[in-house]
C-alpha positions, 0 to 999 in steps of 0.5 A: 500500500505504500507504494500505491499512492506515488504510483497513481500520482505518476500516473495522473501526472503522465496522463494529464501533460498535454502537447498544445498545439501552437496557436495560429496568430490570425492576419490581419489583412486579407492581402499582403500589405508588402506585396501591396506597397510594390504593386503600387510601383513603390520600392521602400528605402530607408534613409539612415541620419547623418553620423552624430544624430542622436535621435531615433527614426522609430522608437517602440513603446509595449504595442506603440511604435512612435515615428520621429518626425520626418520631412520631404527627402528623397532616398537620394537626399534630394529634398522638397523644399520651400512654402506651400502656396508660396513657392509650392502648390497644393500639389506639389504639398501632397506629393511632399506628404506622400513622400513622407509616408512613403520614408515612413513605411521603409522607417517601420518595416526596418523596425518591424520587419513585415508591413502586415504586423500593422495593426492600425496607424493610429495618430498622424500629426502634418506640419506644412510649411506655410505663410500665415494665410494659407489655409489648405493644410488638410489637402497637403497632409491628405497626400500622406492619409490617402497613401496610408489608406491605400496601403492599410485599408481600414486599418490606415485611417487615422486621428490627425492634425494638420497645421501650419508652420513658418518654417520648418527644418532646412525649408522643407515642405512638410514634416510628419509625424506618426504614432502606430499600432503593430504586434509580433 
């Protein structure tokens, strides 16, 4: 009888352990959101800071990855530069816009590795740079949430504020900043 009881508590033991499957983690889009970016003729380059900057590109935050404000700068360096509806129009604020969130993409692929761990694009803040009497602020940054919506889909949309500034770094057009959403 005394060996009784640790016998069935090796037993029980034995048959209790359970071999869990791994858990499939579900996509979140219903297409490949890298293989999106490419069929709308975009290749993602990531543009490094200049030796002796101190600031990050992207800095993550728990589930938040928070993308340092960025501005209308070419892969090659070439930037867009000078005052919407001064020296700029609308047009050309938007293609600005559209650029950024173009260096943005490459920004957070580099940080995350895969585009469709993209969970929301959750916070945009649109600096263009302007004179005090222009108003089209909204219509420039679109160029930065359109491209976004059309990558993202749904999950694209997001708050924003778009303003106006009386210069921004080395004249640039516009300068963005971004808050994202994403998971491993």
């Amino acid at each position: 009888m005394k060996y009784f009881s640790p016998l069935i508590l090796v037993f029980i033991l034995g048959c209790n352990t359970q071999t869990k499957a791994p858990t499939q983690v579900k996509p979140l889009y219903n297409y490949d959101v890298e293989q999106k970016i490419s069929d709308l003729g975009i290749e993602l380059k990531v543009r490094e800071y200049p030796p002796g900057v101190k600031i990050a590109k992207a800095k993550r935050s728990g589930n938040l990855l928070f993308l340092s404000g960025s501005g209308s700068i070419h892969p090659n360096g070439e930037r867009i530069t000078g005052k919407v509806g001064t020296d700029l129009t609308v047009e050309e604020g938007y293609d600005a816009a559209r650029l950024v969130a173009i260096n943005h993409l490459a920004d957070i692929q580099k940080e995350i590795g895969d585009l469709n761990k993209v969970v929301n694009i959750v916070k945009v803040l649109g600096m263009v740079n302007t004179d005090s009497s222009f108003t089209q602020h909204p219509a420039v940054i679109n160029g930065y949430t359109e491209l976004m919506v059309d990558v993202f889909g749904e999950r694209g949309k997001h708050a924003r504020s778009a303003v106006g500034m009386g210069s921004l770094p080395f004249n640039l057009a516009c300068e963005i900043e971004t808050i994202v959403e994403v998971r491993d």
